[in-house]
N, C-alpha and C positions, 0 to 999 in steps of 0.2 A: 809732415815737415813743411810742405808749401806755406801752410795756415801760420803756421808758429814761424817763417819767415816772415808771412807779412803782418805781422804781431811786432815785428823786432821795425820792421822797414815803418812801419805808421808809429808808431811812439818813441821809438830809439835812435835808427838810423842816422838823423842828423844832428841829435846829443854828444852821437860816438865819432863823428865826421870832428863839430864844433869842439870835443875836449881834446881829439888829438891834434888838431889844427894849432890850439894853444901851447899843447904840452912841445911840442917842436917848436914853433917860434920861440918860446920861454926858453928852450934850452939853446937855440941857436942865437937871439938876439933880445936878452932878458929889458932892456933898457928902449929898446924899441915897442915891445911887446907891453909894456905898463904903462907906455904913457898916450898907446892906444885906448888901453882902456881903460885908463883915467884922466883921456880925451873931455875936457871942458864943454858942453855944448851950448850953456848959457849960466852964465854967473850974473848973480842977482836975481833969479828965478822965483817963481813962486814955490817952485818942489826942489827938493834935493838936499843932500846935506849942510845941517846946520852949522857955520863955526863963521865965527869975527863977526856975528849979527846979521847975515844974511845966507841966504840957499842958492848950496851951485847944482848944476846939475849934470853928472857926468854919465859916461857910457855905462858905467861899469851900474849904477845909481838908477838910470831907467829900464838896465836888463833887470836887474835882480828888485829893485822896490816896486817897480810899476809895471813891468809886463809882464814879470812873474805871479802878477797877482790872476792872471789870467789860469795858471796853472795851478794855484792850488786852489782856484775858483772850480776847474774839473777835481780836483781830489775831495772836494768838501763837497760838491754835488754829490761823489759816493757813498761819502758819509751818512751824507742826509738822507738818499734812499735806502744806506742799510738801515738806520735808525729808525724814522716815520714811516714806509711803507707797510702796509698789512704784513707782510711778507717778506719784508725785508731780513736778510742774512745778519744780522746783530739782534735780531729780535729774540727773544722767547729761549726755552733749555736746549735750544739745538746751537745756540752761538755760546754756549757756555763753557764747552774745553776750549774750542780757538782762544776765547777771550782770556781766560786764566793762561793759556798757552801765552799769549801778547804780554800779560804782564810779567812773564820769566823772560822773553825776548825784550823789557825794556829794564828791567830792574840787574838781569846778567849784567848786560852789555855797561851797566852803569857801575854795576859792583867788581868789575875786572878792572875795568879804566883808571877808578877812584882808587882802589887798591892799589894795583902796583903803582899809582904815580905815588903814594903816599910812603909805600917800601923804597921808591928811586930816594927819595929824599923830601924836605922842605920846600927847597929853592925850586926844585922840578914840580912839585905839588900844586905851590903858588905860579908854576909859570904856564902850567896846561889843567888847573881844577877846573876854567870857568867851560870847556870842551867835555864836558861830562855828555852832554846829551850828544855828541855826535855820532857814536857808537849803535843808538838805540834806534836809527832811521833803517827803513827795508824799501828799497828803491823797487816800487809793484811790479813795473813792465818790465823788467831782467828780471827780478823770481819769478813770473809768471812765466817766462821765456822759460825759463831753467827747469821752472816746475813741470812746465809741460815735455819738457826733453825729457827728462827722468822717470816722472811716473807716468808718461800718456795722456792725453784725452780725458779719458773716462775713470780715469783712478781717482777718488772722492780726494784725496791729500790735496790735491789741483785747488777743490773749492774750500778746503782747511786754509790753504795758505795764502787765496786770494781774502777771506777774512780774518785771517789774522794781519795783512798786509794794511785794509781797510784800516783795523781798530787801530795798527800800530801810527796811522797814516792820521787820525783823527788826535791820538794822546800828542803825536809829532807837535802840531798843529796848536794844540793847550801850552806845549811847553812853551814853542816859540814866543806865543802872545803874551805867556810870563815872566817865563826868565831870560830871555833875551830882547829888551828894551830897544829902540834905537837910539832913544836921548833922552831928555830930564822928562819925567812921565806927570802930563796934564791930563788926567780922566776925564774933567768937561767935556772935551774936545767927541769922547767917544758919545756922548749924548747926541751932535750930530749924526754918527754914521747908524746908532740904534735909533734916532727919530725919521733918519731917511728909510730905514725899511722898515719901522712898522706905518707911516706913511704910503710906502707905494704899495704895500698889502692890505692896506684898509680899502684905500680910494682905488686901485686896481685888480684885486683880487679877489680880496674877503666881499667888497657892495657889490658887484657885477652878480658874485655867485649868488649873493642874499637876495637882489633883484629878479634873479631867475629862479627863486623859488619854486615849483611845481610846473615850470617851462621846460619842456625837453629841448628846443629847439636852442635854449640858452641865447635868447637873442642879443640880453645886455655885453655877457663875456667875449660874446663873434663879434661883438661890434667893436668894444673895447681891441681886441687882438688884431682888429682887422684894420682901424684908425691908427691906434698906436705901436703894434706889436711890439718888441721888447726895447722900446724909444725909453718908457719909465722906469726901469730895471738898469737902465744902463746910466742916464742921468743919478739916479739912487747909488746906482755904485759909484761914481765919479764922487759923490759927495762922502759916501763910508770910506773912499780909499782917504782920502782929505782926511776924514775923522780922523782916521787911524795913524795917518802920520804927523796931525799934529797933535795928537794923544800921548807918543812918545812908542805905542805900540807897532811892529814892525807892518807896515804898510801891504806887504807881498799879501799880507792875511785879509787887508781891508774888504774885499768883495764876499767874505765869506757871510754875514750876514744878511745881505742879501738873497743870496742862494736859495733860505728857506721859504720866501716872500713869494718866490715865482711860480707859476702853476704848474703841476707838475701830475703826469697819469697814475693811476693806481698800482701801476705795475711797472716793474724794470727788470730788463736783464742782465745789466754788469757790465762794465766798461769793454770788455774785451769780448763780449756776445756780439752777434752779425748783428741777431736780431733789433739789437739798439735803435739801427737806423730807422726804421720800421715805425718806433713812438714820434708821432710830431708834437706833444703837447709842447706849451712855448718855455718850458727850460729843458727839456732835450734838443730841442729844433735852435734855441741859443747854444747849448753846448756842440751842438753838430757844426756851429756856423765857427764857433771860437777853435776845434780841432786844428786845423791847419794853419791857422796863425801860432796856436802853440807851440806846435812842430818846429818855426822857425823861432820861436822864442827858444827853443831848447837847446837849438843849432848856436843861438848867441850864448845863452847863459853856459854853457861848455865852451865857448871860446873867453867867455867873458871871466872864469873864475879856476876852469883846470891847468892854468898857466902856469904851472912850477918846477923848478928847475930840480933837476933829477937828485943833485948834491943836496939839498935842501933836510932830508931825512936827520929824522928825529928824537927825540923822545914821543915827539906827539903822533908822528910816524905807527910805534908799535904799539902807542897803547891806545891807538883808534883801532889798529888789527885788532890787537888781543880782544879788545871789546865789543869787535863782531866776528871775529874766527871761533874767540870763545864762549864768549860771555853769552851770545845770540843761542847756538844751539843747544848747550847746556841748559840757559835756562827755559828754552822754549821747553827743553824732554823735559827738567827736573817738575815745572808746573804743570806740562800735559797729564805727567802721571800723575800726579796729586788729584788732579783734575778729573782723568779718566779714572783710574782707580782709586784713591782715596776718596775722592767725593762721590764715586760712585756716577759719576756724572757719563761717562764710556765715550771709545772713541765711533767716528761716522763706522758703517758697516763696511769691511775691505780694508781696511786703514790697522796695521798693527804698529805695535808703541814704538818698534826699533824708524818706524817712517816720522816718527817725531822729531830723532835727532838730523835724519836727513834732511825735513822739511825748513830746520832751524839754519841747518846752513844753506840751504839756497835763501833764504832770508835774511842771512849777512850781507846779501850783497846791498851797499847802501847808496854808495856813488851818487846820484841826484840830489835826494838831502842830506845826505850828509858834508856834500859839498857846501852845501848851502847852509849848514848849521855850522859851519867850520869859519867859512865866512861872516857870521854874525858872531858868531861867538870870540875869535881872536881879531877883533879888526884891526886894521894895517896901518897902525902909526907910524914908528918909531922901525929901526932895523931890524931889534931883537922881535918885537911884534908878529914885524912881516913873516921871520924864519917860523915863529911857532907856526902861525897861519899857513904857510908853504908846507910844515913838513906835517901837519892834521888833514889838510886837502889830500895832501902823495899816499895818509894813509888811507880815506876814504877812495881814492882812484884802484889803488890795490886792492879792495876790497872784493874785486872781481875772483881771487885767490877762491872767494867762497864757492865760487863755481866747480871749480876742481875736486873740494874737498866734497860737497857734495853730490859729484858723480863718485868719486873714489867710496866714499861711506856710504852710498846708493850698491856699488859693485860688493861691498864687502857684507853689508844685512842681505842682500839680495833679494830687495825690493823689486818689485813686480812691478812691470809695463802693463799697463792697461787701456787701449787705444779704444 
């Protein structure tokens, strides 16, 4: 229990401080609390929202486009180790139920939501369709939390659900940079942020290593890391987040191409492993160094966006629930089984199928992204705007509901602890 405390106190703690902070002010001082944060910091800027021909740059504008990018700069690092390393947990026929499991957790959640808004009506359809994807996010560090309350330690479900969380964490990622635009999309613009990192991977990565050739001692690489250490890496991002937000593509994503470019060990052990700390190659030892700035980035972006007033509740309200209370574990069991027994493909050893639907609802829990996908997806014009945006956030905050149902559907299969 200590461990999986401070599992909750290193990645959450100041997300859950930040979003309640919000949700009280919001409900005690709504007018007070929006125009903190969408506090001005510099009008005429070079970054920030486009409109009447120039970019301002507000609070709300630097939490969520540019120091957010810090954050799913760590979630795309895991990406990139499950995918390229030898070894990596997306690799080969052992990632192939989770994976088919991820696409009933992103196709449910989108086939509930879309449905019943379409049963409410027209006008309801048209006024919460473009929130499809908000449903389909699994916020890692509360199911891992959760996962590990439930099955223990040592119950294989644990490393099911931290790569289905990964993949689900990677398709998140695709969607954003497609179907949620920031503004009129100029593709040039991304030639920048792909010239910037296959640049700092040629001239800092790729020649160092091709220099040391049959050198054990890698004298070019030591030198290169010891002069510059990640100086080029971080210049290189600076110029993809640039790409990316004047490409029209949403900015928070801009660092992610970089990510691949950085030198990275042959081996990893997972975000939530001790042993982590333990790799110094120079994009772990940059992730190590970005951990606690993120922490307070998380502390703002929950003050920054769970600010909605409790009346608020919606349509978009229940069909963000239905689409992770339901849509999430249903479809995670309906493809498991396909998956394990129809494809013959089976589940890890110790794992039976009734842990499928348990594992699907601690993976409702979405809170994080789907904050954030709620955010992008309804922005805050107009009055009517704001309510849909306030009452699809209230259903993403509620989302925590998946907690419950997954210890109750845990007590009722009677799912095994295994510490």
């Amino acid at each position: 229990m200590y461990r999986v405390w401070n599992i909750l106190s290193e990645y959450s703690l100041l997300l859950i401080i930040g979003a309640l902070t919000a949700l009280v002010w919001a409900n005690v001082d709504f007018s007070s609390y929006h125009h903190f944060v969408e506090y001005v910091i510099w009008d005429h800027a070079p970054i920030g929202h486009y409109h009447d021909g120039h970019r301002t740059l507000t609070f709300h504008y630097l939490v969520n486009d540019v120091l957010m990018a810090l954050f799913f700069a760590i979630a795309g690092k895991e990406v990139w180790e499950a995918i390229a390393l030898k070894d990596g947990s997306l690799r080969g026929k052992k990632a192939m139920t989770p994976l088919i499991a991820t696409s009933g957790g992103m196709l449910g959640p989108i086939a509930v939501y879309l449905g019943l808004a379409f049963i409410l009506g027209k006008d309801t359809y048209d006024a919460v369709a473009n929130g499809w994807a908000i449903p389909t996010a699994t916020d890692i560090a509360f199911s891992y939390l959760i996962g590990r309350l439930i099955f223990g330690a040592g119950h294989p479900a644990v490393g099911f659900l931290l790569l289905l969380a990964i993949a689900d964490d990677a398709i998140g990622l695709i969607i954003l940079a497609i179907f949620y635009p920031t503004g009129e999309l100029a593709p040039i613009w991304l030639l920048l942020s792909f010239g910037a990192a296959l640049g700092v991977f040629v001239l800092f990565n790729w020649l160092p290593r091709r220099l040391d050739r049959g050198k054990q001692d890698r004298p070019n690489s030591t030198a290169v890391r010891k002069a510059l250490g990640g100086l080029p890496y971080i210049i290189a991002g600076c110029l993809s987040w640039y790409g990316f937000m004047r490409a029209g593509v949403h900015p928070a994503l801009g660092l992610l191409p970089i990510v691949p470019t950085i030198p990275h060990a042959d081996r990893a052990f997972g975000i939530f492993a001790e042993a982590e700390k333990h790799l110094h190659d120079l994009l772990n030892t940059m992730e190590h160094a970005i951990k606690g700035p993120v922490e307070v980035v998380l502390l703002l972006f929950g003050l920054a966006n769970a600010g909605v007033v409790l009346g608020s509740v919606g349509d978009a309200t229940w069909l963000v629930l239905a689409g992770l209370l339901i849509g999430k574990p249903f479809g995670i069991l309906l493809m498991g089984v396909i998956a394990a027994k129809g494809l013959r493909l089976g589940l890890p050893d110790g794992m039976k199928t009734s842990d499928l639907f348990v594992l699907g609802c601690v993976a409702a829990i979405g809170f994080t992204v789907s904050l954030f996908i709620a955010t992008v997806a309804f922005p805050a014009g107009s009055a009517a705007e704001q309510l849909v945006q306030d009452a699809a956030k209230l259903g993403a905050l509620l989302s925590f509901a998946a907690a419950i149902m997954a210890f109750v559907s845990a007590k009722i299969f009677r799912t095994e602890k295994m510490e």
